[in-house]
FIKE-668567 format. One record per residue (C-alpha): residue in one letter; x, y, z. Coordinates in steps of 0.05 Angstrom, whole numbers, padded with zeros to 5 digits, always signed. Example, Ala and Ser with C-alpha at 12.3 -4.5 7.8 and 13.67 -1.06 7.14 Angstrom:
# residues 2
A+00246-00090+00156/S+00273-00021+00143/
This chain:
# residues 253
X+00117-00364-00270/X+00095-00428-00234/X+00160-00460-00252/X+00206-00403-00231/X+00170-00400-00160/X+00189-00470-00156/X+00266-00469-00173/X+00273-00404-00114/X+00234-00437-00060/X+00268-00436+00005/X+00298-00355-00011/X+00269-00295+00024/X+00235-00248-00036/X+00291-00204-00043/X+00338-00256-00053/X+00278-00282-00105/X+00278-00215-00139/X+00355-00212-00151/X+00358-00281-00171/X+00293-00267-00224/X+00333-00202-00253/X+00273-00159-00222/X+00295-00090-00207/X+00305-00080-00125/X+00277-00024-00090/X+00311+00043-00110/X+00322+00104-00052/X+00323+00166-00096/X+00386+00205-00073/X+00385+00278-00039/X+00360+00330-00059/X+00313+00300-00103/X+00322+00306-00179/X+00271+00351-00216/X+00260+00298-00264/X+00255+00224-00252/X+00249+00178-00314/X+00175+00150-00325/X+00166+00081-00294/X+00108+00067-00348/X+00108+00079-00422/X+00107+00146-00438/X+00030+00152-00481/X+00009+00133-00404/X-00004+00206-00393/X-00040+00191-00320/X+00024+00158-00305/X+00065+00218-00321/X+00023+00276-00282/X+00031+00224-00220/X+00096+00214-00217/X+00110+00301-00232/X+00058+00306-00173/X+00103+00260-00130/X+00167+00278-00135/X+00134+00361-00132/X+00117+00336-00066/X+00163+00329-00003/X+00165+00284+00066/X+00115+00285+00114/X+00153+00304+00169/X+00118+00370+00206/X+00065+00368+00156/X-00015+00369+00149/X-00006+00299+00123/X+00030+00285+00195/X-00022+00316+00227/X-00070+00271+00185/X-00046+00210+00211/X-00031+00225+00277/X-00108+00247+00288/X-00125+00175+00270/X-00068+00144+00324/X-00019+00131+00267/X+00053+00141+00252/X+00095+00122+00204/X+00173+00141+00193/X+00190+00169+00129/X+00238+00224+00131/X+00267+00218+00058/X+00193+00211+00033/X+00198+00146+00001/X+00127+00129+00013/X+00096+00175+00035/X+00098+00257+00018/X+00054+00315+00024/X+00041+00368-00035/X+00001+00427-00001/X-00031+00448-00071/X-00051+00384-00103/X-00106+00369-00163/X-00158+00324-00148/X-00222+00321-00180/X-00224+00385-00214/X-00206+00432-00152/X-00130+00441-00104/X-00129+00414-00036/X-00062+00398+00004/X-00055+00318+00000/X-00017+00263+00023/X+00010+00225-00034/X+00024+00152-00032/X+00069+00120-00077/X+00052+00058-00116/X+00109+00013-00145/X+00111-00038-00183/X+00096-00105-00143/X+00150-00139-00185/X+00206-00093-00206/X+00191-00026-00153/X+00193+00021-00214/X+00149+00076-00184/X+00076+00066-00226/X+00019+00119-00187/X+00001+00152-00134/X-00052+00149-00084/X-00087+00219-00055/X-00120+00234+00010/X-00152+00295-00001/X-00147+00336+00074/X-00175+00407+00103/X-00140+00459+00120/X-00137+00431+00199/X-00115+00363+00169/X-00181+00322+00168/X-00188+00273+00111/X-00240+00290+00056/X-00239+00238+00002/X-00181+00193-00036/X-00168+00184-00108/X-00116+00151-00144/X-00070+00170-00209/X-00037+00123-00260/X-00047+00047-00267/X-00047+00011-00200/X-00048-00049-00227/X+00000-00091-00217/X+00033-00044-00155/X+00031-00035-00088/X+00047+00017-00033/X+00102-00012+00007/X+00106+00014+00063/X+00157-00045+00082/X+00211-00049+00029/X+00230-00105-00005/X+00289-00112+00040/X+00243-00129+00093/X+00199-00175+00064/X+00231-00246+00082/X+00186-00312+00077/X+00117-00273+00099/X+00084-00212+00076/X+00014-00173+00106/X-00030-00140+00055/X-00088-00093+00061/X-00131-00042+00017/X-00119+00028+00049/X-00065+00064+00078/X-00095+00080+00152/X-00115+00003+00159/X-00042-00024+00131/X-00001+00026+00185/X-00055+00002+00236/X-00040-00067+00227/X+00041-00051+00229/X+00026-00026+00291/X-00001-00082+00314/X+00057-00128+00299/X+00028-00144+00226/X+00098-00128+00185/X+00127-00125+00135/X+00054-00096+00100/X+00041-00065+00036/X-00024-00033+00025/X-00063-00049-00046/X-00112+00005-00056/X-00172-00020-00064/X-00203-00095-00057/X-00188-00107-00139/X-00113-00106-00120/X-00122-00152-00061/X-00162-00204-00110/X-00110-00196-00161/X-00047-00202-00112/X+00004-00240-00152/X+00036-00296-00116/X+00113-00274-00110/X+00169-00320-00105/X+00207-00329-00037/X+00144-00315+00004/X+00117-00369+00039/X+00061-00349+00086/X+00014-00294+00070/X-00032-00255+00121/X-00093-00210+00083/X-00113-00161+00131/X-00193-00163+00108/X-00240-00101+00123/X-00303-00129+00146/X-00345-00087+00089/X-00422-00080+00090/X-00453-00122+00042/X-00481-00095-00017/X-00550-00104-00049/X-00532-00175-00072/X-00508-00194+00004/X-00430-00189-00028/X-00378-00171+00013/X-00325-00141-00027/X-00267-00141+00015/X-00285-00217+00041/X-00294-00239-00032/X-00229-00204-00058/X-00185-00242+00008/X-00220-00310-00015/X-00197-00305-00095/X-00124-00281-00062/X-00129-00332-00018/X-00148-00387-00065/X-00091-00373-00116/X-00032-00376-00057/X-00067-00449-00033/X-00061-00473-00098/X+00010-00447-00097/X+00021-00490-00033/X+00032-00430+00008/X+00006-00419+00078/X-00056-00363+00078/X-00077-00331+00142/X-00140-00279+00142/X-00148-00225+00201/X-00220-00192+00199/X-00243-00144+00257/X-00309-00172+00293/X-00340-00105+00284/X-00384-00093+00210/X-00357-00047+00171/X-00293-00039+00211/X-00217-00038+00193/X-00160-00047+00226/X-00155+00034+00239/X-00224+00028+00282/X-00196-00039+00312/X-00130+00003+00334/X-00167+00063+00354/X-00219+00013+00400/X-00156-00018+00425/X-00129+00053+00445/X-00181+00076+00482/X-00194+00022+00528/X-00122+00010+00546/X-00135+00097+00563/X-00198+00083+00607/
């Protein structure tokens, strides 16, 4: 891999990606079909009840997962539901509850992998998140390839990645969780990298897990010889969503 970032240097990623063979990002045509071909072997049975749950699903426009964001000062345009969709009668964790749904691609090749759930109430306020099918190894792009040049943001949730677009932090993909931030390959074509870091509690051993996971990202691109640039809110145990939010109401007072 090491030798093949080094012949494309100098190429934006989705020049990288066509020149590697990897697969670019695919818009699925209208009306959706019914039944999309698994992106993951088909024994991945996780993988296959989250990707029937997203394309069930539709865009979020005029929906509770609209209403979601909006409550936290978000927006994000998505009218063919390539990210982002809403399925009003969704499984998680035993019981229904309407959800947004979040796709997760592959990071290289953009084969759809899982998805990501945010659980809401009927008057659209967020009750917990769980994911579906292997994440590893994907990302939510909320930028597509086709906008990722020579820089990319990252960041672990949703809320925080749109809060950061909307601070002039794009192209962004979100990872998920801190593990996919650690674990962030370093892609070909992209030369500067910007981890949007929540500033997490520490735990009982004094560990900050999203610090940590930025630092072992972080580490990996250096030794690459690519630039690394780390944005963490001042506040503990804020995101970028409370930073945007803050930021919101004093420009209102």
């Amino acid at each position: 891999m090491i030798d093949l970032v080094q012949h494309i240097d100098g190429c934006d990623f989705l020049t990288a990606v066509r020149t590697l063979g990897i697969e670019d990002r695919q818009t699925p045509a209208r009306p959706l079909p019914p039944k999309p071909p698994p992106s993951r072997p088909i024994e991945d049975a996780n993988g296959k009840r989250a990707l029937a749950l997203w394309w069930a699903a539709k865009p979020i426009t005029g929906t509770l997962a609209e209403t979601y964001l909006r409550s936290r000062g978000l927006e994000y345009a998505d009218p063919d539901g390539e990210v982002l969709r809403f399925h009003p009668n969704c499984p998680f964790g035993g019981v229904t509850h309407p959800c947004m749904i979040a796709l997760f691609r592959e990071i290289e090749g953009n084969k759809p992998a899982a998805i990501h759930r945010t659980a809401l109430t009927p008057d659209g306020r967020k009750i917990d998140r769980m994911a579906l099918g292997p994440t590893s190894g994907a990302a939510i792009k909320l930028s597509g390839d086709e906008d990722v040049t020579m820089g990319l943001h990252i960041a672990e949730g949703i809320e925080t990645t749109l809060a950061a677009m909307a601070m002039d932090f794009k192209p962004a993909w979100a990872l998920g969780h801190s593990g996919g931030i650690a674990k962030f390959p370093v892609l070909p074509g992209i030369e500067a990298l910007t981890i949007i870091v929540d500033h997490d509690h520490p735990d009982s051993n004094g560990r900050k897990a999203g610090h940590a996971a930025a630092r072992e990202c972080a580490r990996r691109w250096m030794e690459a010889r690519r630039d690394v640039y780390n944005v963490v809110p001042h506040m503990m145990g804020a995101d970028m969503a409370d930073v945007l939010v803050e930021d919101e109401v004093r420009h209102d007072a």
